[in-house]
N, C-alpha and C positions, 0 to 999 in steps of 0.2 A: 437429445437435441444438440446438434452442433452449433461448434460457436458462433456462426455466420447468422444461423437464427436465432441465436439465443439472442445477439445482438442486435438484429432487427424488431425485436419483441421490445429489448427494454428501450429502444430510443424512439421508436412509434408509441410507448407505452403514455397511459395519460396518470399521471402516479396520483392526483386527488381525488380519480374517479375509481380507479384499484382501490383505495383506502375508505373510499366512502363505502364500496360495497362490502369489505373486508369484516367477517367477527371480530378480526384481536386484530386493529389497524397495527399498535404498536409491535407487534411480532411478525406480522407481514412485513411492516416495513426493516424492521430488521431483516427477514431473508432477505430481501431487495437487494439493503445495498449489501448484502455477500453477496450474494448476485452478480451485480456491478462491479464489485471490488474484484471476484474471482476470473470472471469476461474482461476487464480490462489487461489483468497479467496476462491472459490469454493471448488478447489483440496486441499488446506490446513486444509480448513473445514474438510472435509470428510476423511484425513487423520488423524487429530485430532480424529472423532470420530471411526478410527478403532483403532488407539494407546487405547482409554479409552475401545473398546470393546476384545480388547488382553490383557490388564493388569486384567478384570475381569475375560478372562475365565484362564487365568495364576492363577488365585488366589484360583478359582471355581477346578478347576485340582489340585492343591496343595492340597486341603481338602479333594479332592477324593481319591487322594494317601495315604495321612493321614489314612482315614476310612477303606481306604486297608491295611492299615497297621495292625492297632487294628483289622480287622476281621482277617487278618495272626496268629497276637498273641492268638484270642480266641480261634479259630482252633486248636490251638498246645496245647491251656490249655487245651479244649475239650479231645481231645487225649491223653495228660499227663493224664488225668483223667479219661480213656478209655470212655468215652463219644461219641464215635462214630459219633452218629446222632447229637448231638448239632456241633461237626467237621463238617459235610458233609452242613449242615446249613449255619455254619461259611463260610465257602470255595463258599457255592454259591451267598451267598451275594459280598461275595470278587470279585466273576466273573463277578455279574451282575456290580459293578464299575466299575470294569474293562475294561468293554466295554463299559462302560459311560465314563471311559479315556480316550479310545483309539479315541473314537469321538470328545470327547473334542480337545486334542492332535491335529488330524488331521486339526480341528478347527482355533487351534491356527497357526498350521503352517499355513493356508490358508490367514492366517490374516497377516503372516511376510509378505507371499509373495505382498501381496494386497501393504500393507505398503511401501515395497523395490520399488515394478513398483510405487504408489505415489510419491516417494523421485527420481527417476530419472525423472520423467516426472514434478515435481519441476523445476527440475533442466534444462531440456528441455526447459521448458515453461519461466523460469527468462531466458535463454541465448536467446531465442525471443525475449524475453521482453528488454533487454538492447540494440542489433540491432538495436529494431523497434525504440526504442529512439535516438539512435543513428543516424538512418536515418531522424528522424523528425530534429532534430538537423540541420545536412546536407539541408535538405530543407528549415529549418526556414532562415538560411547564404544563402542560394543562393536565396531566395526570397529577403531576404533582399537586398541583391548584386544588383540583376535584378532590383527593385524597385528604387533603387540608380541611377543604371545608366540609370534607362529610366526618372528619372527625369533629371539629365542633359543632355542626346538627349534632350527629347524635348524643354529644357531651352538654347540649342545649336541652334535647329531649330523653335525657336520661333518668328514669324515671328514681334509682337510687338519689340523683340530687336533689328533685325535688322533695321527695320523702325526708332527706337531710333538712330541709331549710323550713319543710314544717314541722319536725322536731326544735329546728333554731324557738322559729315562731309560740311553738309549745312553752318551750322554758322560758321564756321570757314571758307569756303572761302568766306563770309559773311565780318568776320572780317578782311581777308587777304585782301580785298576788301578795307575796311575802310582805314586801316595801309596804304596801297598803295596810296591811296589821301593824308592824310595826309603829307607822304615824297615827295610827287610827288611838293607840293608846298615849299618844301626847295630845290629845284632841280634850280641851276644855280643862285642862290642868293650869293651877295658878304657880307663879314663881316660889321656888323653895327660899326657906330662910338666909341659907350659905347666897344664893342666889341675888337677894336683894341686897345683903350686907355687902359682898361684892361691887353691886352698881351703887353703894355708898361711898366707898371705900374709894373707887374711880373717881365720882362728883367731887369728892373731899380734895382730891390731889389734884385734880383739872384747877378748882378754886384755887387754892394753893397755888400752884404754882401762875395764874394768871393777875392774883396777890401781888406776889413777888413781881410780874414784869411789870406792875402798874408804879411800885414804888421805884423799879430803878427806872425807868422813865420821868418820873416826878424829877428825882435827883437829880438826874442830867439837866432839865429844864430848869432846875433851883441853882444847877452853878451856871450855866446859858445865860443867866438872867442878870446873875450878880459881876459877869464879866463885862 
């Protein structure tokens, strides 16, 4: 496929409707923009070389005009100098450039125009070209997305975790089990000796010491009183 079609292919092309039909969108769209990226050095190429083949015939044309010029002026010196035949000479020389101008000329416009449809089909071809990237973009995030969540589905519906967390489940009424005997044998037992002597031993010193704060209290109000 030459470049001309190749390029008419991807700028007619409808790139969400390639991709909707597409099995591996994401790998299509890759060759794409090589695709794109490959046709555009192409078209840049080949506009490059009509810029350099217009600046020559631009220059080749100028020289032409020139040497039309100076056979204009011999002409006229011919004739100033009743020189007739060297004039008639002069003048057809001047026609035969002339019509080597006018090809040139023609030339050159053919070459703007070539040049003008390369700059918008440039321009065609980059706003493809930034879509099709755009669109890989788009897919690269939604792959990733997809990939994301189907890792935890499946880490949701993995049946090793569940099997973990009813093993958790297991030892714990395992352990509720254990817990449960253990209080089951303080169940209806009276306080031990050491026990109560202890909650004597507390009462004794609580008294005690609220003894003592009832007399310094007194004291204070017994000199209060006598001042």
């Amino acid at each position: 496929m030459g470049i001309f079609s190749r390029l008419s292919d991807i700028i007619n092309s409808n790139l969400t409707s390639l991709l909707d039909k597409a099995e591996d969108p994401e790998k299509m769209i890759r060759l794409m923009i090589r695709e794109m990226e490959d046709t555009l050095v192409e078209v840049r190429s080949d506009a490059a070389r009509i810029i350099a083949d217009r600046k020559e015939a631009q220059r080749t044309l100028s020289r032409i005009e020139d040497a039309c010029a100076e056979w204009q002026r011999k002409a006229e010196l011919a004739v100033f100098k009743e020189r007739e035949d060297l004039a008639k000479g002069a003048l057809l020389e001047k026609a035969k450039l002339e019509e080597t101008a006018k090809l040139l000329s023609e030339d050159v416009d053919n070459l703007s125009f070539a040049l003008q449809k390369h700059e918008e089909d440039i321009v065609k071809l980059e706003n493809k070209l930034r879509e099709a990237k755009a669109k890989q973009k788009s897919l690269q995030a939604r792959a990733e997305t997809a990939t994301s969540q189907l890792k935890v589905r499946r880490q949701i519906n993995n049946r090793r975790i569940d099997e973990a967390f009813a093993r958790f489940d297991t030892m714990e009424r395992r352990m509720d089990s254990l817990e449960g005997e253990v209080e089951s044998f303080d169940l209806g037992k009276g306080k031990t000796l050491s026990e109560e002597i202890a909650e004597l031993e507390a009462e004794s010193a609580i008294e005690d010491e609220l003894a003592a704060l009832k007399a310094r209290l007194a004291k204070s109000k017994s000199k209060a009183a006598e001042n």
